[in-house]
Structure formats: C-alpha cells, structure tokens
C-alpha positions in Angstrom: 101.0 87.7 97.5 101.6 91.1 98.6 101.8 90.1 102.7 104.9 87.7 101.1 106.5 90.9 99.4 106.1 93.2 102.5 107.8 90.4 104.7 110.5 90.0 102.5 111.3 93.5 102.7 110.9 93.6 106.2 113.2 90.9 106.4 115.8 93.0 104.0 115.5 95.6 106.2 116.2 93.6 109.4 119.7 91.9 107.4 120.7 95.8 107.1 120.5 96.2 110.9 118.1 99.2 109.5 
C-alpha cells in the first residue's frame, strides 16, 4: 500500500541522518 511506501521512505530518510 501506499502508507508502506511513505514509511519506507521515511525510514530512508531517517538511515541518512536527513
């Protein structure tokens, strides 16, 4: 789903240190 998608990417950006 699309929640799963903007998690992931939240999760990217959290792994950056963004």
């Amino acid at each position: 789903p699309v929640s799963v998608r903007r998690l992931s990417l939240k999760l990217l950006e959290t792994m950056l240190g963004n």
